[in-house]
N, C-alpha and C positions, 0 to 999 in steps of 0.2 A: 483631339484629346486635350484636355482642360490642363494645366499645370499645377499639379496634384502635388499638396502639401503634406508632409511627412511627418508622423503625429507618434511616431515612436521618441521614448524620452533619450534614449542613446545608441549610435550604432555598433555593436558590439560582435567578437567572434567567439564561437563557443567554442568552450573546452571540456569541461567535464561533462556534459548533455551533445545531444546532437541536435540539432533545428531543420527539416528538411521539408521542402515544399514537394508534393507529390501529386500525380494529375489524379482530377477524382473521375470514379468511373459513373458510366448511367447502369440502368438495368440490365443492358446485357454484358456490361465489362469493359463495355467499347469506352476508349478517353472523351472525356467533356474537353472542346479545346479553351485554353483559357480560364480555365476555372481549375482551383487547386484544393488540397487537405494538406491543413501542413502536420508535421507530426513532429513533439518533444519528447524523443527520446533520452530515459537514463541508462547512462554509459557507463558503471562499474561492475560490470559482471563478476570480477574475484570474489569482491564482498555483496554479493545479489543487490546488484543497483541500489544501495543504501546510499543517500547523498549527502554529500559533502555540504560544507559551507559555501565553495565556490558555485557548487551544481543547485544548491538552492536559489542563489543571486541571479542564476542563468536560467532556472528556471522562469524564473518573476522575469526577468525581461522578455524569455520566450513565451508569454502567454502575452505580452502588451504586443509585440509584434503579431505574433497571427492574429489577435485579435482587431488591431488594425489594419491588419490586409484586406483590402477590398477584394482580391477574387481568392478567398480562404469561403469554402462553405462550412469545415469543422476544422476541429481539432482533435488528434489521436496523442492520447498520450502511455505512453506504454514503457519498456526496459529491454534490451539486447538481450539477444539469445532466447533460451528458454527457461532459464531454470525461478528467473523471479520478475517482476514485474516491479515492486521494490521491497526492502524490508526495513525500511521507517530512516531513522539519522544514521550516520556512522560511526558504528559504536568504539570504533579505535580511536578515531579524533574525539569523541566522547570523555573515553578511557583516558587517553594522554594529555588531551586539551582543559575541557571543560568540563572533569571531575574536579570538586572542590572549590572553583571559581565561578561562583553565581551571579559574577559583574559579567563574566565573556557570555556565560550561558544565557544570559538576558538579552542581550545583543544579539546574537545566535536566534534566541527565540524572536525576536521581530522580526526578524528573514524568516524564519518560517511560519509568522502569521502573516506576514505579507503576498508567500505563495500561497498559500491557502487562499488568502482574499484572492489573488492572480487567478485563479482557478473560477471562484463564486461571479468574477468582475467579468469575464470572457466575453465578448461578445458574440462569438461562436459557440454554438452546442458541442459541449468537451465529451471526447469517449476515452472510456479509463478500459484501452484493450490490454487484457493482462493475462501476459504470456506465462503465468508462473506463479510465484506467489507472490503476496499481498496479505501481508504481515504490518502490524503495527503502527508507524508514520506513513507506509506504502497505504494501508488500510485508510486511514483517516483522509489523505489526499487523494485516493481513489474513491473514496465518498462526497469530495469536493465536487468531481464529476456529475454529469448530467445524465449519461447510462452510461453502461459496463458490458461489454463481451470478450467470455474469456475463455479458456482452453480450457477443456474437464480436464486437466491434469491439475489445473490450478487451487491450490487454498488460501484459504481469507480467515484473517483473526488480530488477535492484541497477545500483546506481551508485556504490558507495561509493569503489574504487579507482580510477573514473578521476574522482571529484571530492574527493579528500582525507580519504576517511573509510573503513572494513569496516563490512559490514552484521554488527555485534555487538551489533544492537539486538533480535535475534529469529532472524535470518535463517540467520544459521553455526549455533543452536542448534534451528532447528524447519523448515529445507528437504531435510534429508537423511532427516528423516522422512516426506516426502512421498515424495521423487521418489530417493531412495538417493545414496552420497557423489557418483558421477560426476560426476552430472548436476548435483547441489549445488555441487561444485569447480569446473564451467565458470562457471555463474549468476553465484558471489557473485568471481570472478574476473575474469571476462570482460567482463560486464555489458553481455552482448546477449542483449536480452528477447524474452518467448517470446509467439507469438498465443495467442488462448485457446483458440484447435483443441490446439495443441501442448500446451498448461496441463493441457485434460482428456486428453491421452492421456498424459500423466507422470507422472498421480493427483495433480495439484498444487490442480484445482477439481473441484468436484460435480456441475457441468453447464453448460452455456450457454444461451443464447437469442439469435434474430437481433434485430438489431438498426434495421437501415439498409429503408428505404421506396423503392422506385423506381416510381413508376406507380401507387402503393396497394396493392404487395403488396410482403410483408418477403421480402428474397432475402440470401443469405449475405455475411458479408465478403469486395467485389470486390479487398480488397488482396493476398488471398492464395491458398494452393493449398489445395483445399478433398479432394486427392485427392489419392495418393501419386506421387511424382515421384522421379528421381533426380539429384542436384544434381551440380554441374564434378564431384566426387570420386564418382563412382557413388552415393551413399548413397542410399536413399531416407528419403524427408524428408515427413513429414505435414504441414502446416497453415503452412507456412513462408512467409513473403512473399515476392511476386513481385520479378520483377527486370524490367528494360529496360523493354519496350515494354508487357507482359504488365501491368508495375506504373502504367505511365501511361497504360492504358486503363481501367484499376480504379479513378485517381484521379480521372479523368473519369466514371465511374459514382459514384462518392461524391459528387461534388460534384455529381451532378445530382441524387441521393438525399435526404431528411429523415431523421434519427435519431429513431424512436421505443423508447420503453424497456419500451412496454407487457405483450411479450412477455417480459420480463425481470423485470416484476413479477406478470406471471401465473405463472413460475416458482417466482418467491418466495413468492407465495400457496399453491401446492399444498403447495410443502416444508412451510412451516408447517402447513398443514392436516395433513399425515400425522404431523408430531409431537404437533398437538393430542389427536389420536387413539392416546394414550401413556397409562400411569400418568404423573406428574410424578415422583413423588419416585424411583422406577425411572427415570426418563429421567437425571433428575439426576444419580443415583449412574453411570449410565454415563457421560455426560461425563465429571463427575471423575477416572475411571478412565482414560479417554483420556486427558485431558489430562496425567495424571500423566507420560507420556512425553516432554511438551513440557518442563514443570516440572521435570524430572531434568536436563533439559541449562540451563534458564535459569536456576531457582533457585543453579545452581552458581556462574554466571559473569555473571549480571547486573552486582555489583558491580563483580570488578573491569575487566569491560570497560567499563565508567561513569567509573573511572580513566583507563584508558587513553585512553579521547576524549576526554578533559578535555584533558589533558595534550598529545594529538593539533592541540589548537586552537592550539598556539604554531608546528607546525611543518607536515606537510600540508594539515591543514584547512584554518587559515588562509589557503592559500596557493589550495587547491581553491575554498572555498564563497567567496573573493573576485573569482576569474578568473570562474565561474559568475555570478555577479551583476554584477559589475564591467565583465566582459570584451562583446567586442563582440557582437552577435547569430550572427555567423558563425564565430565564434570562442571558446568560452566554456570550454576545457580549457588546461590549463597545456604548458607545452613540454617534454614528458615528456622525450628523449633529450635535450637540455640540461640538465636535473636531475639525471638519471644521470653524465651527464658530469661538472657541477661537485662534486656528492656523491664520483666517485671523483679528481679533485682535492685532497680533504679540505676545500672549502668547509663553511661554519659556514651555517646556517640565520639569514641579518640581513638586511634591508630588501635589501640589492645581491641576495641569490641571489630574495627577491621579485622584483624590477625583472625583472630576467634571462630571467625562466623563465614568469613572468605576460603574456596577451595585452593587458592593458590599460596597459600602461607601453612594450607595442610600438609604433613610428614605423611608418605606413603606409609602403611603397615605393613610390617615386615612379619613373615610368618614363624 
């Protein structure tokens, strides 16, 4: 054996993320010896794997390292437990930190166009397995990815205008390649998220797997319609969550349900397998090739939409990623046709139009 030079930029131990090398399997499950998948896990589950500043930096170096590991065939990058896969920054350090300071926020923001690039630069074929949901900066970085297999319990979407911010961390630049502008213009607009029935029928995932146990056998997400229907407007509607009665029978089936993810990583396992069974340096060069169409729209506009959130933090963010954290549990979005209104007043953006238009500076009514 050759005396093999080590091309990682630092040797580092992680904290916030987990880095774990795991044997991959072939076709029947049986270990490959010697050949590995390593997998970046994010590790907050309190706040649904939202990552930090530290868990970003740890990111970016866990994707240089598997990517230079010679017996890595993928990378799985996913979130503990089940309930999220990620749901974008962390909006307390958001809230406390880097409201109002568009110097730190900029800073902040090159870490996370760095993992983003981390993600595009891989030289492993990246899987975005997502246990959960995939919300927002979870969203955009799970579109970094090469395919996607996820739990039908899982949802995917944006948050960004109804909590002070655009999904111009990925999302305006690599969901229209999925699912065409339409369907991209409701998502990063509207930010009502989609089930993962509806995800693989938009080409936005690769496939799913059940998830939820009733009795010891896996049976589909009872949240939703698992077969076409036509909603108040006639439309017919795939995979769409129930409403009324239909919805709090299904909640009562979940809750009397276990989440196992097992079927979710036996997905994960085949996919790898069939990529093992690849040239490498021909798999590679294909990636690349794909992703160069992600890399045309972001390489463009990374930076200066990294400006414009910065600058963002003095006036809706602020105003957003405080009411979110700040605001009550039943309450945690700002008082949008009040904003609108004092905005066409010609109010200035200063602590009064915060008070104003923030649920957490609101007086409960008293009856």
């Amino acid at each position: 054996m050759a005396n093999l030079k080590n091309h990682n930029l630092v040797e580092h131990t992680y904290t916030d993320i987990l880095f774990e090398k795991r044997p991959c399997l072939d076709f029947n499950g049986e270990v490959v010896p010697e050949i590995y998948n390593a997998w970046i896990i994010l590790n907050n589950p309190k706040q649904y794997n939202s990552y930090t500043t530290t868990a970003v930096k740890e990111i970016i170096l866990a994707f240089g390292e598997a990517s230079n590991d010679r017996s890595v065939v993928a990378v799985v990058f996913t979130g503990v437990e089940d309930k999220a896969f990620c749901t974008g920054g962390n909006t307390k350090e958001y809230a406390e930190y880097y409201s109002g300071n568009p110097q730190e926020y900029s800073q902040y923001m090159r870490l996370f166009n760095d993992m983003v690039s981390a993600i595009l630069k891989c030289e492993k074929p990246v899987i975005s397995r997502v246990n959960g949901m995939r919300i927002g900066g979870g969203q955009e970085i799970g579109m970094a990815c090469d395919f996607t297999v996820a739990s039908d319990l899982a949802r995917f979407g944006q948050a960004g205008p109804k909590h002070g911010s655009a999904a111009i961390g990925g999302s305006t630049d690599f969901l229209h390649l999925y699912v065409g502008i339409e369907r991209a213009m409701s998502s990063l607009t509207l930010c009502e998220p989609w089930t993962a029935h509806q995800a693989l029928q938009v080409g936005l995932i690769t496939d799913i797997a059940p998830a939820l146990k009733v009795d010891g056998k896996f049976i589909p997400n009872p949240l939703i319609n698992i077969t076409n229907y036509a909603d108040e407007f006639g439309r017919i509607i795939f995979g769409a969550m129930k409403t009324g009665e239909e919805l709090a029978k299904g909640k009562e089936l979940l809750a009397k349900g276990e989440v196992d993810l097992s079927k979710l990583d036996e997905l994960t396992n085949k996919l790898i397998a069939k990529l093992l069974h690849t040239f490498p340096n021909c798999l590679s060069k294909t990636l690349t090739e794909v992703r160069k169409k992600k890399l045309e729209h972001w390489d463009r506009n990374k930076e200066s939409n990294r400006e414009w959130l910065a600058l963002n933090m003095m006036t809706e963010a602020k105003a957003g990623f405080k009411a979110f954290n700040d605001g009550p549990k039943h309450d945690r979005e700002i008082n949008f046709i009040k904003l609108r209104q004092l905005l066409a007043e010609g109010k200035e953006w200063d602590d009064e139009m915060h008070k104003a238009i923030s649920p957490q500076y609101q007086q409960p009514e008293t009856e």
